[in-house]
N, C-alpha and C positions, 0 to 999 in steps of 0.2 A: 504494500500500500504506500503511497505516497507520503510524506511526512507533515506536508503540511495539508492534506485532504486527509484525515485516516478512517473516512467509511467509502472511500470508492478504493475498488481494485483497477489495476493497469489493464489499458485495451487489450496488451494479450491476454489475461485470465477472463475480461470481461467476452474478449472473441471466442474463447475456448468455450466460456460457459454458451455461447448462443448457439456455437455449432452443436453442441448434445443436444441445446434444448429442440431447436430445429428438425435435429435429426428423430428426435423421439415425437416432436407435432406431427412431424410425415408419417412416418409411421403409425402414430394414433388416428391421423384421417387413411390412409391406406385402408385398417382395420375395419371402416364402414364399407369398403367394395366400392363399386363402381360410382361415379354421381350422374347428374341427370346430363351434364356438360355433356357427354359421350355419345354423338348420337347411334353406336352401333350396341351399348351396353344401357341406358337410359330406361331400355325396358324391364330393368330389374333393379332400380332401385323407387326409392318413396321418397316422399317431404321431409321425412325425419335425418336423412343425411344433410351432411355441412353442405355446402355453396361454395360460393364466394371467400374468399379472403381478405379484408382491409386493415391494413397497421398503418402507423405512421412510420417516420423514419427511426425507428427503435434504438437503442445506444447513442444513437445521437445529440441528444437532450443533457439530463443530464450528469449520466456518463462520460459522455465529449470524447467517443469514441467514433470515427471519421464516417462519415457515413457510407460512403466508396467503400470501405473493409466490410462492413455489414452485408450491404447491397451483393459482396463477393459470394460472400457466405451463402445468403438467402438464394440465390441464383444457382449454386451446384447443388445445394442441398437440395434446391425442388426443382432440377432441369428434368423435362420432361412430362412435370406433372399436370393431372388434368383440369387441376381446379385452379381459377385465376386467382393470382395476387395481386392486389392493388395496391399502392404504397402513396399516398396523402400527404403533400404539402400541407407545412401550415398555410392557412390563410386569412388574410384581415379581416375580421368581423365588417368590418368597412365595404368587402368584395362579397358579402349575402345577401342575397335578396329573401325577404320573408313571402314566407309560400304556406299559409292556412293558420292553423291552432299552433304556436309557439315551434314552427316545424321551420328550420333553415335550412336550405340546402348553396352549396358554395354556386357561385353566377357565372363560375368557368373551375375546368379539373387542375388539381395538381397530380396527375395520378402516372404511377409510372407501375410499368408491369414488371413482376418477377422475375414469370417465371417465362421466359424466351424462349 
């Protein structure tokens, strides 16, 4: 740990723990079988499987772990995979537009995909 931060660990312990963690969320969605994404497999699963995936840019924050090393991670650990990741900009409350009952949605994407 750093000496003068002493509750963050160094980006490499903090990269090491995201690749496990990664590697064990793939493999926890794997575990549900096919999703509906699929359209040759679609006909055998239900509503009750994951979807989508949305994070932000995780370790980046603050950990202050680069976001480029994360992004590295996140991209082998799910290359090939069928479910999309979508990875969310912050964006300034300033750039929403209000759309019904207390419901924001952003008035342009910051989204950038995983899994390539």
């Amino acid at each position: 740990m750093y000496a003068n931060n002493p509750g963050r660990d160094p980006p490499e312990a903090i990269l090491t723990s995201t690749t496990m963690a990664l590697e064990e969320f793939r493999t926890w969605l794997e575990d549900f079988g096919p999703s509906n994404f699929n359209e040759a497999t679609n006909w055998r699963t239900d509503d009750d499987k994951p979807g989508e995936i949305w994070s932000g840019k995780f370790n980046s924050g603050a950990f202050r772990v680069d976001w480029e090393r994360t992004k590295k991670i996140l991209e082998n650990e799910f290359a090939g995979f069928e479910r999309p990741w979508t990875v969310v900009d912050k964006i300034a409350k300033k750039n929403y537009e209000h759309r019904g009952d207390l419901h924001f949605e952003p008035s342009h994407s910051g989204d950038d995909r995983g899994n390539k």
